[in-house]
N, CA, C and O of each residue as an XYZ file, in Angstrom:
588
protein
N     172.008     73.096    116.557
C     170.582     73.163    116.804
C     170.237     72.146    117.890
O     170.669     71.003    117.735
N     169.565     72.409    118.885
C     168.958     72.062    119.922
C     167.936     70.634    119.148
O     167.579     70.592    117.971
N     167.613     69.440    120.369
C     167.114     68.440    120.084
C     165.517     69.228    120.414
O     164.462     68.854    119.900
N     165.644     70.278    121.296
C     164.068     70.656    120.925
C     163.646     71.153    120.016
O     162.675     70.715    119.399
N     164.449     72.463    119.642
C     163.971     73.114    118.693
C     164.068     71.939    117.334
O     163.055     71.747    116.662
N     164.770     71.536    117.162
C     164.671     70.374    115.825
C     163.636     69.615    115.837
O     163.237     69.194    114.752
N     162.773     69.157    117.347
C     161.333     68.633    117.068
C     160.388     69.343    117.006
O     159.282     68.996    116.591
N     160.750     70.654    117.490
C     159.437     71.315    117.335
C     159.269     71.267    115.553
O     158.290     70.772    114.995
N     160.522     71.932    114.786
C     160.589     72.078    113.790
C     159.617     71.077    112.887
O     158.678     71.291    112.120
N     160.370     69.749    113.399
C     159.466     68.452    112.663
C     158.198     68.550    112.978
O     157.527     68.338    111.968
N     157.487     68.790    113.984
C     156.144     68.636    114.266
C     155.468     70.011    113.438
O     154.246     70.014    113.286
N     156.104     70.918    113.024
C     155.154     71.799    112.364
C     155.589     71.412    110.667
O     154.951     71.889    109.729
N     156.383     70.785    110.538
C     156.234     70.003    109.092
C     155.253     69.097    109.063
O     154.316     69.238    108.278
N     155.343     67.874    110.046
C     154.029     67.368    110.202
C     152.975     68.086    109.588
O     152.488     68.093    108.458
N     152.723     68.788    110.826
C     151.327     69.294    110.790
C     150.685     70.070    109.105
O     149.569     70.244    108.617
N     152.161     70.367    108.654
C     151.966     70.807    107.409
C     151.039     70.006    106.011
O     150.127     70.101    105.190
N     152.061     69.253    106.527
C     151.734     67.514    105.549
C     150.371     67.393    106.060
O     149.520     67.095    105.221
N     150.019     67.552    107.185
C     148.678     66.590    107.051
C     147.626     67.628    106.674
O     146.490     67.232    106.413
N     147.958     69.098    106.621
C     147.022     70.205    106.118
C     146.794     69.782    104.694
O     145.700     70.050    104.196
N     148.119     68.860    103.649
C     147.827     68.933    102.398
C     147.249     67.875    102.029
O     146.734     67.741    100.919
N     147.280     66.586    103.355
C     146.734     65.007    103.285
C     145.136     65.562    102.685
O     144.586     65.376    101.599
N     144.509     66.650    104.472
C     143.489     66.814    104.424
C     142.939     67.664    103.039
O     141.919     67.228    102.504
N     143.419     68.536    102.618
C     143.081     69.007    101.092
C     142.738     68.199    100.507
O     141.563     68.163    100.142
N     143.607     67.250    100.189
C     143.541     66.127     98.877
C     142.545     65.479     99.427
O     141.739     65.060     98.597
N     142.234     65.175    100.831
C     141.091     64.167    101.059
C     139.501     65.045    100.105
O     138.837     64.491     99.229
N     139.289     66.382    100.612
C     138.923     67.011    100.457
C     138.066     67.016     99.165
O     136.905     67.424     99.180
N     138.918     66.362     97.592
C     138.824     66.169     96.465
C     138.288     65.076     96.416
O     137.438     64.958     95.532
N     138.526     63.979     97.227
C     137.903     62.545     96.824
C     136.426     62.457     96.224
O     135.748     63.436     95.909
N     136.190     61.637     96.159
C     135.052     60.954     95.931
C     134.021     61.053     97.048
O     134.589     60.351     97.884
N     132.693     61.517     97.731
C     132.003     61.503     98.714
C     130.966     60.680     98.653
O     129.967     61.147     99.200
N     130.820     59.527     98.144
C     130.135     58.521     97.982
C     129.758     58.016     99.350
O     128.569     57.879     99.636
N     130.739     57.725    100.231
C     131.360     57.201    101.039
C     131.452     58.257    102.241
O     132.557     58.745    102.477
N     130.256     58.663    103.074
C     130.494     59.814    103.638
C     130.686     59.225    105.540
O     131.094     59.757    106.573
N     130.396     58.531    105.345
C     130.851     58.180    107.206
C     130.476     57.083    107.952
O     130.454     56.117    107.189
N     130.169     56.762    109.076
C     129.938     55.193    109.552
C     129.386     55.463    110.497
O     129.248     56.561    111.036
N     128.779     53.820    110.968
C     127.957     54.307    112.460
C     129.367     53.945    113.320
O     130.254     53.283    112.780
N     129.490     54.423    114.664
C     130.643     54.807    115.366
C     130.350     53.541    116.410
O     129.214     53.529    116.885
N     131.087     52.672    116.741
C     130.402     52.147    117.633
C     131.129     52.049    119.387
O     131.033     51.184    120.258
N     131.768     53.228    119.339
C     132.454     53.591    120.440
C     131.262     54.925    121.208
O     130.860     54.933    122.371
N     131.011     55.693    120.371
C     130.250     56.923    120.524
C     128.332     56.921    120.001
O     127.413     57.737    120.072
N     128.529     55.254    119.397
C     126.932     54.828    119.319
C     125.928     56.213    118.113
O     124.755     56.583    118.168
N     127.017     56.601    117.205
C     126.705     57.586    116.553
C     126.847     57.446    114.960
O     127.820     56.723    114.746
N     126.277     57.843    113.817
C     126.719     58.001    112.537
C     127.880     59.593    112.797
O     127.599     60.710    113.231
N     129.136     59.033    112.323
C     130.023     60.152    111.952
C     130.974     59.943    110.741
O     131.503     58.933    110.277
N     131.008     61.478    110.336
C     131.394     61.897    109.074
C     132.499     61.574    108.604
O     133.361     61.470    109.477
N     132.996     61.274    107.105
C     134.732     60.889    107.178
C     134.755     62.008    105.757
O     135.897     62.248    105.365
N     133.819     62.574    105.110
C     133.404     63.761    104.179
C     132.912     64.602    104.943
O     132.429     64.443    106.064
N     133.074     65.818    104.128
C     131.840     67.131    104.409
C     132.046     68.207    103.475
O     133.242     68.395    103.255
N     131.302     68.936    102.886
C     131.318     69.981    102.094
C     132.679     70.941    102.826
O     133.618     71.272    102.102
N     132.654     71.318    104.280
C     133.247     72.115    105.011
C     133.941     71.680    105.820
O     133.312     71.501    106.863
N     135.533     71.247    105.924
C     136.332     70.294    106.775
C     136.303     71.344    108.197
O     136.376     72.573    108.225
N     136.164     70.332    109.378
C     136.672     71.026    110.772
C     137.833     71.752    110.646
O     138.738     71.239    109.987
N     138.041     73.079    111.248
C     139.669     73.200    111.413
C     139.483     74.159    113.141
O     138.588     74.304    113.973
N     140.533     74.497    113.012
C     140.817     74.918    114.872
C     140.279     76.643    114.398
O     140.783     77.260    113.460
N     139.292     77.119    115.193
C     139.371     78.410    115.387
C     140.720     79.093    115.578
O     141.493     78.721    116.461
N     141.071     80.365    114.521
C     141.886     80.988    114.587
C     142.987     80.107    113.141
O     144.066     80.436    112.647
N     142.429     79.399    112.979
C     143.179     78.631    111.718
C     144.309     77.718    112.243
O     144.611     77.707    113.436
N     144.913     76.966    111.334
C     145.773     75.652    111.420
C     147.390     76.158    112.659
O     148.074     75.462    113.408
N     147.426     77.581    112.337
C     148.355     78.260    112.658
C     148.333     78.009    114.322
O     149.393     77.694    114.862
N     147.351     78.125    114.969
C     147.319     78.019    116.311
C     147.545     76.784    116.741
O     148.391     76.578    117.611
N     146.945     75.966    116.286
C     147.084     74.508    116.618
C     149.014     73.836    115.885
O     149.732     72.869    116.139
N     149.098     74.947    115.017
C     150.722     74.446    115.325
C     151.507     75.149    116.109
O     152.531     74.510    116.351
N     151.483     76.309    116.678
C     151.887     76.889    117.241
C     151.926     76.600    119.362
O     152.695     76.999    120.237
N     150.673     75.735    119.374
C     150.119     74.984    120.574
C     151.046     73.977    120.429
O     152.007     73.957    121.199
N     150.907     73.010    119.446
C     151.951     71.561    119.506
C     153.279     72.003    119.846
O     153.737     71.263    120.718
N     154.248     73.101    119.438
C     155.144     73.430    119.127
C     155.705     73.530    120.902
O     156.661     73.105    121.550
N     154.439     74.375    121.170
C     154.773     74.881    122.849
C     154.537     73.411    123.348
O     155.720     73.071    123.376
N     154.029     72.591    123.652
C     153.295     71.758    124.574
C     154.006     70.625    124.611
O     154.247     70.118    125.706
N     154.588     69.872    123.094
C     154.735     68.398    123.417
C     156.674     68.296    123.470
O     157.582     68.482    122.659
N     156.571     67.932    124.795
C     158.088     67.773    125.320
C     158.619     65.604    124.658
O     157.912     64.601    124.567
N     159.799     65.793    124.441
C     160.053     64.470    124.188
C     161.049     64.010    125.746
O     162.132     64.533    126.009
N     160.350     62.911    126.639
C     161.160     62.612    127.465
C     162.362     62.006    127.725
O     162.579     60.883    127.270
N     163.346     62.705    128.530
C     164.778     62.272    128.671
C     164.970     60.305    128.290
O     164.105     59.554    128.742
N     165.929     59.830    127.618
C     165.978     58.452    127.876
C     164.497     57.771    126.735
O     163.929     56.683    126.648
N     164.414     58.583    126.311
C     162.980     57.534    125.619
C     163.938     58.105    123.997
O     163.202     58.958    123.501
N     164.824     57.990    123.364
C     165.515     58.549    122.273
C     165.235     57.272    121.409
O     165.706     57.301    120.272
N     164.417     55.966    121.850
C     163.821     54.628    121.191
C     162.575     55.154    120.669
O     162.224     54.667    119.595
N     161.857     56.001    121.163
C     160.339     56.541    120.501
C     160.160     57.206    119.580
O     159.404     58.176    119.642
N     160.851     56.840    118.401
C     161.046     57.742    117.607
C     160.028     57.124    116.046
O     160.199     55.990    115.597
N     159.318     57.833    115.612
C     158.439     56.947    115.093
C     157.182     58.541    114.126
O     157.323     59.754    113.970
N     156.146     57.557    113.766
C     154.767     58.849    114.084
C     154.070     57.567    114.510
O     153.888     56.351    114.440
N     153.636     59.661    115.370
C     152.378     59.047    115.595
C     151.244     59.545    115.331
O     150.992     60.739    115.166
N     150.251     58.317    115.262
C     148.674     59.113    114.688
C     147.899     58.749    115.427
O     148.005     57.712    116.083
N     146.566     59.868    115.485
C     145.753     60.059    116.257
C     144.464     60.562    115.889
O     144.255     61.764    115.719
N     143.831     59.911    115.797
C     142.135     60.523    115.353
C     140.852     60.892    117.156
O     140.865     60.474    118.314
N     140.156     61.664    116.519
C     139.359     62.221    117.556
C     137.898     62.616    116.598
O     137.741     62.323    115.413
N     136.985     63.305    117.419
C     135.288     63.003    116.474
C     135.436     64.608    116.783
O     135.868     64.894    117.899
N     135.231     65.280    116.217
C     134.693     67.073    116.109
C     133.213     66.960    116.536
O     132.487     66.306    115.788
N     132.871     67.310    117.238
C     131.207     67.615    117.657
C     130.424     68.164    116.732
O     131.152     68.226    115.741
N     129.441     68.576    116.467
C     128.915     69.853    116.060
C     129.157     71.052    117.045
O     129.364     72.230    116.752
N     129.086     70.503    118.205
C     129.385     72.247    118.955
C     131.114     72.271    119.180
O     131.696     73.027    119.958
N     131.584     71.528    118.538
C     133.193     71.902    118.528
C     134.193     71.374    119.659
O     135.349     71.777    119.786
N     133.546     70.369    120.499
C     134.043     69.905    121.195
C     134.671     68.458    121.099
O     133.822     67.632    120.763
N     135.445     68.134    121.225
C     136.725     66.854    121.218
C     135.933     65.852    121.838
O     135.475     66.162    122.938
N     135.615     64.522    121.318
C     135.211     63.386    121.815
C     136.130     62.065    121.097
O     136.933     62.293    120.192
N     135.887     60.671    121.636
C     136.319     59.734    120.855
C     137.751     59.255    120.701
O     137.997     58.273    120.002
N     138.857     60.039    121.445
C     139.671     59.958    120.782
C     140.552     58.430    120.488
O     140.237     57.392    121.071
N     141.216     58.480    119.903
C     141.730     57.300    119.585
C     143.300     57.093    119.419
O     143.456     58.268    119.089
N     144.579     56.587    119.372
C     145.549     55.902    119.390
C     145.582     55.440    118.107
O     144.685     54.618    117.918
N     146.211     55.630    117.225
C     146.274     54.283    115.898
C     147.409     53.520    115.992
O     147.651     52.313    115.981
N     148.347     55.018    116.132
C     149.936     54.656    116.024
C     150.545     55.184    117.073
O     150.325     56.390    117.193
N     151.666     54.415    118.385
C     152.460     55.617    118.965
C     153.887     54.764    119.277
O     154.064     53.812    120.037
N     154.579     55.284    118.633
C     155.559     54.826    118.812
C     156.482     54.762    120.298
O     157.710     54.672    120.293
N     155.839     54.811    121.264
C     156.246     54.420    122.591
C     155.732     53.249    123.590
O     155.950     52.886    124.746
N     154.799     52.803    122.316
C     153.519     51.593    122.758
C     152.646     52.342    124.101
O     152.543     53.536    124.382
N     152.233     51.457    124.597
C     151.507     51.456    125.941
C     151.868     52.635    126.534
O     150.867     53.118    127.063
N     152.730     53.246    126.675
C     153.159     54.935    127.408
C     152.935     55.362    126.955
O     153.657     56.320    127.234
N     152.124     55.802    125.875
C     151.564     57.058    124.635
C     152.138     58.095    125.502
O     151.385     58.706    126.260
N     153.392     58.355    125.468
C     154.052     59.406    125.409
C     153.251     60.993    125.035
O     152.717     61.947    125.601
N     153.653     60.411    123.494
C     153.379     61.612    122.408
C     151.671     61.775    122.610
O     151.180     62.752    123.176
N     150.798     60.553    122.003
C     149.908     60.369    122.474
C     149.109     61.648    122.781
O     148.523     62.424    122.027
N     149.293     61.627    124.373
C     148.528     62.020    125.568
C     148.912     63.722    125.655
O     148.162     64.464    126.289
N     150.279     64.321    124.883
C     150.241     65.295    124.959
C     149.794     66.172    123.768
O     149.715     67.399    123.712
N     149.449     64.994    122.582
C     148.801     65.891    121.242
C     147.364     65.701    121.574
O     146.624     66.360    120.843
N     146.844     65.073    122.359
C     145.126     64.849    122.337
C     144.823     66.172    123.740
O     143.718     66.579    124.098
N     146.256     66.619    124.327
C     146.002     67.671    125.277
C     145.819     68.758    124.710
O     144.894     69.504    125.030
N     146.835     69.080    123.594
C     146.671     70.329    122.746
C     145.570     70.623    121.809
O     145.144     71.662    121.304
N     145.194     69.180    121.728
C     143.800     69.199    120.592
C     142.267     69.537    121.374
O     141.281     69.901    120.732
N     142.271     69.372    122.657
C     141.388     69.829    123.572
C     141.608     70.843    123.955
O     140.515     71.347    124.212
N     142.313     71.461    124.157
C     142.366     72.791    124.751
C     142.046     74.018    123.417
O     142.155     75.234    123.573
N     141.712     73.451    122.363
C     141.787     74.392    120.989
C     140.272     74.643    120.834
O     139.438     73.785    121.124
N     140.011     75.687    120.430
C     138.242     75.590    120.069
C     138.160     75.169    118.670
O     139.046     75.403    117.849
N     137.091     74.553    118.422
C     137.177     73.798    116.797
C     135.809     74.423    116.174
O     134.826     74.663    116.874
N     135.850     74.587    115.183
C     134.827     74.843    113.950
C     135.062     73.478    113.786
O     136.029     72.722    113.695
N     133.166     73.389    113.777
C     132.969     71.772    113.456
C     132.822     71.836    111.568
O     132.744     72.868    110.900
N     132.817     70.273    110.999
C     132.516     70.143    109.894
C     131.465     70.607    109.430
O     130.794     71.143    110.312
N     130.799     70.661    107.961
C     129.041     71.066    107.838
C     128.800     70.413    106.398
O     129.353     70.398    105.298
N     128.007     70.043    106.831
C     127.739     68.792    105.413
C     126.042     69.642    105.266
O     125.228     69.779    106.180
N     125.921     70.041    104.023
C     125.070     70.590    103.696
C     123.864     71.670    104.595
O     122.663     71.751    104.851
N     125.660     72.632    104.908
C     125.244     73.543    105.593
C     124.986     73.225    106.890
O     124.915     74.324    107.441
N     124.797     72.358    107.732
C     124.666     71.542    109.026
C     125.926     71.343    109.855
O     126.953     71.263    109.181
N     126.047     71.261    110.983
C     127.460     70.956    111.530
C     127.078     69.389    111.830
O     125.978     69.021    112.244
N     128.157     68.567    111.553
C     128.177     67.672    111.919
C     129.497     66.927    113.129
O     130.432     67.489    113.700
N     128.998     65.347    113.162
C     130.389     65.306    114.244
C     130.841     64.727    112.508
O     130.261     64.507    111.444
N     132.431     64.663    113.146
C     133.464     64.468    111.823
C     134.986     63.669    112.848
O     135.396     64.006    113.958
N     135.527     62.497    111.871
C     136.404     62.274    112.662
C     137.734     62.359    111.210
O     137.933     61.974    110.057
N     138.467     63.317    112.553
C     139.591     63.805    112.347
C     140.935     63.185    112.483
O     141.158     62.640    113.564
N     141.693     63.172    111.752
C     142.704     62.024    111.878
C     144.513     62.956    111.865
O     145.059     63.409    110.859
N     144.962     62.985    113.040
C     146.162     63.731    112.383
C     147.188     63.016    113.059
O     147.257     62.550    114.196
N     148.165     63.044    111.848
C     150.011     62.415    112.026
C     151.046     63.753    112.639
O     151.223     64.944    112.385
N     151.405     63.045    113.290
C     152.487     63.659    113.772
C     154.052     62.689    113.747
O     154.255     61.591    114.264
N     154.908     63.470    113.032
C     156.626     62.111    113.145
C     157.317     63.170    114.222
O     157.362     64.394    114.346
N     157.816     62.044    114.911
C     158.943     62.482    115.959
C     160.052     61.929    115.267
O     160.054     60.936    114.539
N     160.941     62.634    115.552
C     162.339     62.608    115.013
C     163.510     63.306    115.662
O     163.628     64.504    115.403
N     164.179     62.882    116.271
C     165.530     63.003    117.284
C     166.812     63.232    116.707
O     167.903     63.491    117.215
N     166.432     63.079    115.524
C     168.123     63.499    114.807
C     168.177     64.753    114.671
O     167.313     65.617    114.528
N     169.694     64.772    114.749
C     170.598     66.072    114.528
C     171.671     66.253    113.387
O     172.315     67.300    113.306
C-alpha cells in the first residue's frame, strides 16, 4: 500500500472520529452555549439545537480531504494531528479560522490545505432555535506515515 493511499485512508478515519466527537458533543449539557469572539468581535455558538454540517453531507467533505491534502516529500517529521477550528456563518460561509495544533509548526503544512477544502465546501449553518447562527467548528485531523 502506497504512503498516499494509507493517508488518505487515515484522514477519512479521522474525519470519522470527529463525526462521533461531534454527536457526543451534541448530548452535552447546553448551559454553556457560546462566547463573545474577540477575533470576529461577535457572540458565537459552541451549542445549537442543529449542528453545521457541509451541504451534501459529511461524505463530501471527506471525499474533498481525501483528493486535496498532499503530504510533502522530506517532511516524514510532521507526523502528528492536526486541529483546526473555523466560525460557520449563518449564510454558510467560513470565517475565523484558527490553528490549535499542526504538527509542522510555523509551515502549517496540513494546516493551510484542510482550511482550503473547508472553504471551498458550501456549509449549512448551525440553528439554535430555529435561527442560523455563526457556530465554531472544530475538526482533527491525524497524519500518519506508517506502513
Amino acid at each position: 500500500m502506497t504512503i498516499g493511499r494509507k493517508f488518505i485512508q487515515l484522514i477519512i478515519s479521522a474525519i470519522c472520529l470527529s463525526c462521533f466527537v461531534f454527536k457526543s458533543a451534541e448530548a452535552q449539557d447546553t448551559k454553556l452555549t457560546g462566547y463573545q469572539d474577540t477575533l470576529l468581535h461577535k457572540f458565537i455558538y459552541t451549542s445549537a439545537d442543529q449542528l453545521p454540517r457541509p451541504k451534501g453531507g459529511l461524505e463530501i467533505l471527506i471525499k474533498q480531504l481525501s483528493k486535496t491534502i498532499r503530504f510533502p516529500a522530506g517532511e516524514a517529521d510532521c507526523e502528528g494531528r492536526v486541529i483546526v477550528a473555523f466560525v460557520i456563518e449563518p449564510n454558510g460561509k467560513i470565517d475565523g479560522e484558527r490553528v490549535i495544533r499542526e504538527p509542522s509548526g510555523d509551515k502549517q503544512i496540513f494546516s493551510k490545505q484542510i482550511f482550503e477544502v473547508v472553504k471551498s465546501i458550501k456549509w449549512k449553518p448551525a440553528k439554535r432555535n430555529g435561527k442560523a447562527v455563526p457556530f465554531l467548528y472544530t475538526l482533527p485531523v491525524t497524519i500518519d506515515v506508517t506502513e
